[in-house]
C-alpha positions as CSV (number, residue, x, y, z in Angstrom):
1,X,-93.1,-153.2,-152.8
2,X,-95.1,-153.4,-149.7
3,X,-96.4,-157.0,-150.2
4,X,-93.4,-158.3,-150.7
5,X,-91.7,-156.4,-147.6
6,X,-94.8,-157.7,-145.9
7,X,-94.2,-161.3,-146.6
8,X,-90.8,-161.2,-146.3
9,X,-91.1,-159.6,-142.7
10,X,-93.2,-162.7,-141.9
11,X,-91.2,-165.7,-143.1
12,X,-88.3,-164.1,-141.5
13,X,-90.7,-163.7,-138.2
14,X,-92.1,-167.6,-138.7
15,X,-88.8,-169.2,-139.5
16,X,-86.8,-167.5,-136.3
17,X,-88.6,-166.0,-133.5
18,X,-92.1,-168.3,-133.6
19,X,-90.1,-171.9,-133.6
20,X,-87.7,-169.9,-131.1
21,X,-91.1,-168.7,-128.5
22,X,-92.5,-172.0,-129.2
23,X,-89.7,-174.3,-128.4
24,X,-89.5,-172.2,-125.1
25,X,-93.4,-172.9,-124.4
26,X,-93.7,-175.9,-122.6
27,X,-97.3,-176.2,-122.1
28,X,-98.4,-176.5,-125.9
29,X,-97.2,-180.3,-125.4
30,X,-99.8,-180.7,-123.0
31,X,-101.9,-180.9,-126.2
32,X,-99.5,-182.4,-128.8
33,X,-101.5,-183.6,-131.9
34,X,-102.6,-179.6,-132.6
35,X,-99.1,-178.8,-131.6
36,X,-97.8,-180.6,-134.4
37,X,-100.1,-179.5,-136.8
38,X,-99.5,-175.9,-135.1
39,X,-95.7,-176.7,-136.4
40,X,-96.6,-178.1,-139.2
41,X,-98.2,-174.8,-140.2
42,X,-95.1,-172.4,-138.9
43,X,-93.0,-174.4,-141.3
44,X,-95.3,-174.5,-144.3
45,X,-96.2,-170.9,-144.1
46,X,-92.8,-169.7,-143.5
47,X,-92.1,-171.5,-146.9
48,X,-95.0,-169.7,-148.7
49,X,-94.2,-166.7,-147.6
50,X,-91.0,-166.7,-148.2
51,X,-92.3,-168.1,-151.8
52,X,-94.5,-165.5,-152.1
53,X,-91.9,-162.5,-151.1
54,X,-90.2,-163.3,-154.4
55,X,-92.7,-164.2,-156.0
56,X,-94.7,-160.3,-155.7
57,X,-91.7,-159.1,-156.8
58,X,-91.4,-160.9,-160.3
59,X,-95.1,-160.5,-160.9
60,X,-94.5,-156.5,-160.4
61,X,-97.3,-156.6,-158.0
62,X,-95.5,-154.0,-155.9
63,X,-93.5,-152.2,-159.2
64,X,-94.9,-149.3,-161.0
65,X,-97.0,-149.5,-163.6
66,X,-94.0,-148.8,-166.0
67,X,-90.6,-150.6,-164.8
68,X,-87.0,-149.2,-164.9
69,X,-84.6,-151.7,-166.3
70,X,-83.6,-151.6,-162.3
71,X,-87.2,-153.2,-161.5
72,X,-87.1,-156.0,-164.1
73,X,-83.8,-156.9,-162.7
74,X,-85.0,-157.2,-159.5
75,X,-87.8,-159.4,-160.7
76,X,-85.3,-161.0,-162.9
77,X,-83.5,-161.5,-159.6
78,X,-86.5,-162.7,-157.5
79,X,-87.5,-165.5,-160.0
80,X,-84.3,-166.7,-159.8
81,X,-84.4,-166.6,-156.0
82,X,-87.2,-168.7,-156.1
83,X,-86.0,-171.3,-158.8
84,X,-83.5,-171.6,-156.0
85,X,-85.3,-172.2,-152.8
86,X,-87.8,-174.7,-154.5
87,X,-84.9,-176.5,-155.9
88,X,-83.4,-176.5,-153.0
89,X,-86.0,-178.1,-151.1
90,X,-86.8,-180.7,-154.1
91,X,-83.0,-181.6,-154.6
92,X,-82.9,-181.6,-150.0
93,X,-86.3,-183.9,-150.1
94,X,-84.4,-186.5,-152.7
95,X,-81.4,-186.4,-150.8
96,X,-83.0,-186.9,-147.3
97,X,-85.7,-189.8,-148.6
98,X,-83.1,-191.1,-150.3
99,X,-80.3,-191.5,-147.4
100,X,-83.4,-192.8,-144.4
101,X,-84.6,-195.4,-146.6
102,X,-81.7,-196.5,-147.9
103,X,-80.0,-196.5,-144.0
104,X,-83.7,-198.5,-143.0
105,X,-83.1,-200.6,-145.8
106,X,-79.6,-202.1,-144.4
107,X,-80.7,-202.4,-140.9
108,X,-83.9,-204.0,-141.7
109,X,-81.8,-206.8,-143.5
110,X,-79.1,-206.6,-140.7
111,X,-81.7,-207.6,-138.2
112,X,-83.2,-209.9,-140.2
113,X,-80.4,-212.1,-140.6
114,X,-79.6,-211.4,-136.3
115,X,-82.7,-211.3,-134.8
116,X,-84.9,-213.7,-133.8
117,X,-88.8,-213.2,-133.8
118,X,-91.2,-213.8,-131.5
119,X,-95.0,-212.6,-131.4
120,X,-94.0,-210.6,-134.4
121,X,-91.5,-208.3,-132.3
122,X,-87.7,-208.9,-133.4
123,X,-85.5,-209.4,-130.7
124,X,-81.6,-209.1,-131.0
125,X,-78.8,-209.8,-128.1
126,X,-78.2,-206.7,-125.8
127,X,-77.4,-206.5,-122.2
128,X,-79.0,-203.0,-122.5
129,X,-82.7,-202.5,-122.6
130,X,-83.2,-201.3,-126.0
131,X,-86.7,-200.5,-127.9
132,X,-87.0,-198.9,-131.5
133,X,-89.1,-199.2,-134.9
134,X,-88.5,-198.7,-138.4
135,X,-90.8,-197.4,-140.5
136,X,-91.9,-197.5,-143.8
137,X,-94.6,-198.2,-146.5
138,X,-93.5,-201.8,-146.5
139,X,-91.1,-203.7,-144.3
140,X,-92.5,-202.1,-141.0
141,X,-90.1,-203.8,-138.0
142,X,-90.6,-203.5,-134.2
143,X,-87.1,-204.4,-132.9
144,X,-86.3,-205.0,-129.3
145,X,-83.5,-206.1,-127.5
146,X,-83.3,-209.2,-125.2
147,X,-82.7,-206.7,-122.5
148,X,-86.2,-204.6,-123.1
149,X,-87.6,-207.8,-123.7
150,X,-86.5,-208.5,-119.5
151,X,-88.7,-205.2,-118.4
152,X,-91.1,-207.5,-117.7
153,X,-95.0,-207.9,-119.3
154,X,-96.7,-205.0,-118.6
155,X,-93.7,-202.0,-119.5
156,X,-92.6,-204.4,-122.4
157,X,-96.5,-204.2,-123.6
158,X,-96.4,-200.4,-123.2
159,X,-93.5,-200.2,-125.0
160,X,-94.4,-202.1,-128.1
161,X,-97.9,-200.2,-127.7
162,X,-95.6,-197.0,-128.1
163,X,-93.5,-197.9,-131.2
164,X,-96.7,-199.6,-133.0
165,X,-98.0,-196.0,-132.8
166,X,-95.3,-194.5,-134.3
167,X,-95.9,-196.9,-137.1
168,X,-99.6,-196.3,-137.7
169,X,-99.4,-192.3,-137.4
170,X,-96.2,-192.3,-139.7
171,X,-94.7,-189.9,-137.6
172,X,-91.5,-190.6,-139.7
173,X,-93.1,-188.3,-142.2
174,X,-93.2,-185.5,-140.2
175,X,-90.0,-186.1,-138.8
176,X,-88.6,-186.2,-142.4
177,X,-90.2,-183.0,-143.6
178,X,-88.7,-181.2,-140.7
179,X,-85.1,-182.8,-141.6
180,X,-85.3,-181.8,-144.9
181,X,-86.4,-177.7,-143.8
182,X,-83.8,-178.3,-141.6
183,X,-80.7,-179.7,-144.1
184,X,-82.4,-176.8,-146.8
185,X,-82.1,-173.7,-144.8
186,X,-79.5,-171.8,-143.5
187,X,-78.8,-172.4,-139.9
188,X,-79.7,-169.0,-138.4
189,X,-83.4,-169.8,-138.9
190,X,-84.7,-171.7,-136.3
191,X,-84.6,-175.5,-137.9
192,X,-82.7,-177.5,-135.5
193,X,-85.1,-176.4,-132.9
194,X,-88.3,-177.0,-135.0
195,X,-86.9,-180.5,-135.7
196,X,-86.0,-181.1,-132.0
197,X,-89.5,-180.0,-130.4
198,X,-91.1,-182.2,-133.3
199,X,-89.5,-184.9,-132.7
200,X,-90.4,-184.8,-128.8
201,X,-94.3,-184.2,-129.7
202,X,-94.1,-187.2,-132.0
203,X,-92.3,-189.4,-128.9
204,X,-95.6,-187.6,-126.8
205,X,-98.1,-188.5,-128.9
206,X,-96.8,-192.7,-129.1
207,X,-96.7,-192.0,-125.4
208,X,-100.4,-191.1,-125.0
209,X,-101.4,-193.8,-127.8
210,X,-99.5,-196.4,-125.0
211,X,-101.0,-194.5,-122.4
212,X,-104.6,-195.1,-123.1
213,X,-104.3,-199.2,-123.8
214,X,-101.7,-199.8,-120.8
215,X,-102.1,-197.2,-118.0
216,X,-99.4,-194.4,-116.9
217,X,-96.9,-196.7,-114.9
218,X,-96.2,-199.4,-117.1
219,X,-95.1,-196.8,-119.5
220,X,-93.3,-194.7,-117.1
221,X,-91.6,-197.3,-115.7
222,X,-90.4,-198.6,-119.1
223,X,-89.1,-195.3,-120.3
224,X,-86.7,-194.7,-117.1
225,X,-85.1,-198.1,-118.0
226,X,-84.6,-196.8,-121.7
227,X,-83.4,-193.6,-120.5
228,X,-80.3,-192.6,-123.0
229,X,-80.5,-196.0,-124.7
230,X,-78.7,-196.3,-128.0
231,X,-80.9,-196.9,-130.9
232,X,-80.2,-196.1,-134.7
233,X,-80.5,-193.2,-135.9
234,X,-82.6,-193.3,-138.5
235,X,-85.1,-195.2,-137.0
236,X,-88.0,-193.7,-134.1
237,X,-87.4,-194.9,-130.3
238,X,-89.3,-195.1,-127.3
239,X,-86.1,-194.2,-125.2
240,X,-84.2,-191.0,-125.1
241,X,-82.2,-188.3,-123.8
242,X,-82.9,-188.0,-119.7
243,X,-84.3,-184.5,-120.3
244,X,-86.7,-185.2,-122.9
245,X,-87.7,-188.3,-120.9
246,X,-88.1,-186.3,-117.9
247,X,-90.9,-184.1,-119.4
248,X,-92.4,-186.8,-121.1
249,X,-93.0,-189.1,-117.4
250,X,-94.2,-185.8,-116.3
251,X,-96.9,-185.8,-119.3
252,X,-98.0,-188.7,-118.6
253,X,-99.8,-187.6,-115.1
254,X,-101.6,-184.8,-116.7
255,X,-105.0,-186.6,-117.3
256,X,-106.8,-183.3,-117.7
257,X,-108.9,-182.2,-120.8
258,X,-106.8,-179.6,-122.4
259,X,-109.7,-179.3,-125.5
260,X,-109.5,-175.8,-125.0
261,X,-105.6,-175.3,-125.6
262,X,-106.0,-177.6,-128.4
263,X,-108.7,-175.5,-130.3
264,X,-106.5,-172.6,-129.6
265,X,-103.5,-174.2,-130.9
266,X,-105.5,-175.1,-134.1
267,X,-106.7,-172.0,-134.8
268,X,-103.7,-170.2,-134.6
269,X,-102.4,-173.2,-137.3
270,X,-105.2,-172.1,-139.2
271,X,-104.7,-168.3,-138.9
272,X,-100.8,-168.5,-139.6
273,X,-101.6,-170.5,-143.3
274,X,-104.0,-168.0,-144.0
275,X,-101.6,-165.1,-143.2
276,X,-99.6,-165.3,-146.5
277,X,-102.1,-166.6,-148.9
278,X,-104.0,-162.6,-147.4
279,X,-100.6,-161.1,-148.4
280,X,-100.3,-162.6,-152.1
281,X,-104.2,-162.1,-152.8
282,X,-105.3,-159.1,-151.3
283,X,-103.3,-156.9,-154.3
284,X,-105.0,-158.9,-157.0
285,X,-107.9,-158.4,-155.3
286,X,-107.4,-154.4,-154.6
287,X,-106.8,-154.4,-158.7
288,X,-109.8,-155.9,-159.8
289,X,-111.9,-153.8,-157.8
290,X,-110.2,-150.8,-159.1
């Protein structure tokens, strides 16, 4: 059953200690798109290979070439292990797409009926500076707060440029993938920490789209005024916890060309998808050449 030991071995390894070294590696941020593809491809692999573990089993592609009763349980077994994570992650998906839209679905018409708009922004009352969008296929809202709307023209530019990003990239996608690995699967895999180091490349990346139309201080200075300001949670915000906020002003002077971390990042994304679909083929392979 080495295949299967194999591809076992590596979802294990791609579900705990990859997120885990990751999350701990700072500088991959410095080039954030091919980090999150780079995570992107941890999660999806993890899931294939974890897929695929089972799935060698049940095909006998590691059993002998006549199985004990014992071996067709064990496949028995492993189909039914699959069946389980796949439904799983379908019934988690449902769940999860069904909860965010329906939670976007009552805010939007809460700040409809409060807010008042103006240049196609929403503004509701707040003495605290408050700047957040929610997304969606239709019904797209930028909502700001009178406060945020006080920053002044510049930051409250960069700002808006930030959470318009958000909206065209549909990072909520991403962000609601990660949820649902993270709702699916047991907690000693390394989940919360994917979704929490996703989330912060997503904020990165609306950063640098702001960046580039409206300069490094107008953003900076709007994001220590948001620092720890409440926003919903099911919706994406420009402000944040002081320690993600922290390294993302810090970002923010790094105007360096980091091409060649983000080729490397990508090909490791590449290499890490290819690693289990090597696993499942290669024994089909090895058989027809025999």
């Amino acid at each position: 059953m080495t295949t299967a030991a194999l591809l076992a071995l590596l979802a294990l390894v791609l579900s705990g200690p990859v997120p885990a070294v990751l999350a701990r590696t700072p500088a991959v941020r410095h080039a954030p798109r091919a980090a999150m593809v780079l995570w992107q491809a941890v999660a999806l692999a993890a899931v294939l290979s974890a897929l695929g573990a089972t799935l060698a089993v049940f095909s006998g592609a590691g059993l002998g070439s006549e199985p004990s009763p014992v071996e067709y349980a064990v496949s028995g077994l492993a189909l039914l292990v699959t069946a389980l994570v796949l439904g799983r992650l379908v019934v988690t998906g449902h769940l999860v797409g069904t909860r965010l839209r329906a939670m976007r679905r009552h805010h939007r018409e809460l700040v409809d009926l409060l807010a008042s708009e103006q240049a196609g922004v929403l503004v509701v009352e707040g003495d605290r500076p408050v700047a957040y969008c929610l997304p969606g296929l239709t019904g797209r809202r930028v909502v700001i707060s009178r406060a945020a709307a006080d920053l002044g023209r510049e930051p409250l530019e960069a700002v808006l440029a930030h959470e318009r990003a958000h909206l065209t990239a549909r990072h909520d996608l991403v962000l609601e993938a990660f949820t649902v690995l993270h709702d699916a699967f047991p907690r000693w895999v390394s989940s919360g920490r994917a979704l929490a180091e996703v989330r912060l490349l997503a904020e990165i990346l609306a950063d640098a789209a702001a960046r580039r139309r409206h300069g490094p201080l107008a953003l900076a200075r709007a994001l220590v005024a948001l620092t720890d300001s409440p926003a919903p949670r099911m919706a994406l915000a420009a402000g944040g916890p002081i320690g993600d906020l922290t390294a993302r002003v810090e970002l923010l002077r790094d105007d360096r060309s980091h091409r060649l971390l983000a080729a490397t990042l990508l090909a490791l994304a590449a290499a890490v998808l290819v690693l289990p679909s090597v696993f499942v083929a290669y024994p089909w392979l090895t058989s027809l050449g025999a």
